[in-house]
Structure formats: C-alpha cells, structure tokens
C-alpha positions in Angstrom: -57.6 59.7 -42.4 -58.5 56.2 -42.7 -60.2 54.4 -40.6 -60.8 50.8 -40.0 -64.4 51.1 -41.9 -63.0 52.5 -44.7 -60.1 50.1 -45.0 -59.3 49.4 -49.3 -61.3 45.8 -49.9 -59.1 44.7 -52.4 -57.4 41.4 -53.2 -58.2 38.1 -53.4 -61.9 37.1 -52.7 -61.8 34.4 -49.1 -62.5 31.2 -50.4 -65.5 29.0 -49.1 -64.8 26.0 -46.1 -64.8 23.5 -49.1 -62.1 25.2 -51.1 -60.0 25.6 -48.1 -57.5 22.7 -48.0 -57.3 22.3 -44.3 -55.5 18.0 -44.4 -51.9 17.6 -44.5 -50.7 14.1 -45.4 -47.5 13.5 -44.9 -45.9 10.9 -47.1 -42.7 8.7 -47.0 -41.5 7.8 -50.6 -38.4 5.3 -51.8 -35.8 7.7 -54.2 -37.1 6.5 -56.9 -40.6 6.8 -56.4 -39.9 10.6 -55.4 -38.1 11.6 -58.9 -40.3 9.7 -60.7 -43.1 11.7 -58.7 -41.5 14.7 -59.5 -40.9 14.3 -63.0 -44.7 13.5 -64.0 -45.7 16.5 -62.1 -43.0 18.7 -64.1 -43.9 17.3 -67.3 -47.9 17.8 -66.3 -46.6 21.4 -65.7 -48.5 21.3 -61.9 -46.9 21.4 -58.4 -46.3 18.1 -56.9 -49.2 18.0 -54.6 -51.4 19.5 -57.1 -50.2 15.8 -59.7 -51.1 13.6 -55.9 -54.5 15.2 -55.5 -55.4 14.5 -59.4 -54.0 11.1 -59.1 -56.6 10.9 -56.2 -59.4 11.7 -57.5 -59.8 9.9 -61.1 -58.0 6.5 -59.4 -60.3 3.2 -58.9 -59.5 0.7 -56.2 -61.0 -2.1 -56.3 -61.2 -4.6 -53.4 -59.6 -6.8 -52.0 -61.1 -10.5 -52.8 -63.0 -11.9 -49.9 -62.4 -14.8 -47.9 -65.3 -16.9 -49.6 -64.2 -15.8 -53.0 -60.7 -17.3 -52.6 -62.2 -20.5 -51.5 -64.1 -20.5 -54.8 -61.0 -20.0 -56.2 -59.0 -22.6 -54.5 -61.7 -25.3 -55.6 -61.6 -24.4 -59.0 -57.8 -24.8 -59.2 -58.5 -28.1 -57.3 -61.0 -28.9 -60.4 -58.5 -28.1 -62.9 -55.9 -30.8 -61.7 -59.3 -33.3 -62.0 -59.8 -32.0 -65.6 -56.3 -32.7 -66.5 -56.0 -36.2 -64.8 -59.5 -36.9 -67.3 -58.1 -35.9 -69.8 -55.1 -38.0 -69.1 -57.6 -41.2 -68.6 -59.6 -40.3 -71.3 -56.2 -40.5 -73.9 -55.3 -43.3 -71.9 -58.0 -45.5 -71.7 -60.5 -44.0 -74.2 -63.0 -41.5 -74.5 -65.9 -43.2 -73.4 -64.8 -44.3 -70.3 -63.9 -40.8 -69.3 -67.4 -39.3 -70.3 -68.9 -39.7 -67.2 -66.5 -37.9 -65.1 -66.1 -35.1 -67.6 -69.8 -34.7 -67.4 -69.9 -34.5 -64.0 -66.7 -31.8 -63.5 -68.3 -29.6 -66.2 -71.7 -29.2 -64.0 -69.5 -28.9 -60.9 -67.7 -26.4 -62.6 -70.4 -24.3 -63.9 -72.0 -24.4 -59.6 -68.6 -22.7 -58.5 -68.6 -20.0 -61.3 -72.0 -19.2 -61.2 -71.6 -18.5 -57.5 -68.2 -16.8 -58.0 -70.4 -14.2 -60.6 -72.8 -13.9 -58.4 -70.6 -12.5 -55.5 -68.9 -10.0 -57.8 
C-alpha cells in the first residue's frame, strides 16, 4: 500500500517564481491587426502570445521629444524661412549685400544645433 510518503515523484520539475508567468494582459486589436498577428506567429511556428512576448523583449522605444526640444525645433524651422528669404535677397540684390546676414544665421544656426545634440 502506498502512502502519501511514498507517493511516485514523477513528471514535470516545478518551475522557479521567475519562470512562472503570473501577468495577464488583456489586449483589444482592430481585425486586421489580429490576422496579421496571427499569421506572423503561424509562420514563426510559436503560439500567439509566445510571437507578443518576443516582440517585447528585442523592441526599442524611444522617447517622446521633450517640450524644450520641439522649441529647438520650431526655431530652426523659423531659421529656415530666414535662409530662404537671403537667399532670395542675395539673387536679388547681390551677394554681398546678403553676406552679413548669412553670416549671422549660420552662427545662430550652429547655437540651436549644438544645444539640440547636446540634449539627445
């Protein structure tokens, strides 16, 4: 007679706490995005959650641009309209009356990409 001592051990070893999946994420897709979901994961020959979790892990996200870094951005869209309207003066009226101000934009320029390098 057996007893609960002597029980048969066999079977699957228990997995550690970090093998466990414990998390369930539920998810709400668009049609599309659901076939197209389940197609990579049948032509990857893995389970649909198995294709999500190795998705997860090897993606990069990168942030989102910061407030201070759009304002850089904004005043060097603002600089490019002044570089076209030299240019413009510059065919217009001649080079060397447009020297100055080129001169001038192209230092301005280099401030607000330096400071746009730095903060990335």
């Amino acid at each position: 007679m057996k007893t609960i001592k002597n029980r048969n051990k066999n079977g699957r070893p228990t997995k550690e706490p970090a093998e466990k999946k414990g998390y369930k994420v539920t998810l709400k897709m668009a049609t599309e995005e659901y076939f197209s979901l389940k197609a990579k994961a049948k032509s990857a020959g893995i389970t649909r959650s198995e294709y999500i979790r190795r998705c997860i892990r090897s993606s990069v996200v990168k942030q989102r641009l910061s407030s201070e870094l759009m304002g850089y951005i904004r005043q060097l869209c603002g600089m490019a309209n002044n570089v076209n309207q030299i240019a413009h003066k510059a065919n217009g009226a001649g080079y060397m009356e447009a020297h100055g101000d080129c001169l001038a934009m192209n230092e301005r320029l280099d401030n607000i990409i330096k400071r746009i390098e730095d903060d990335c």
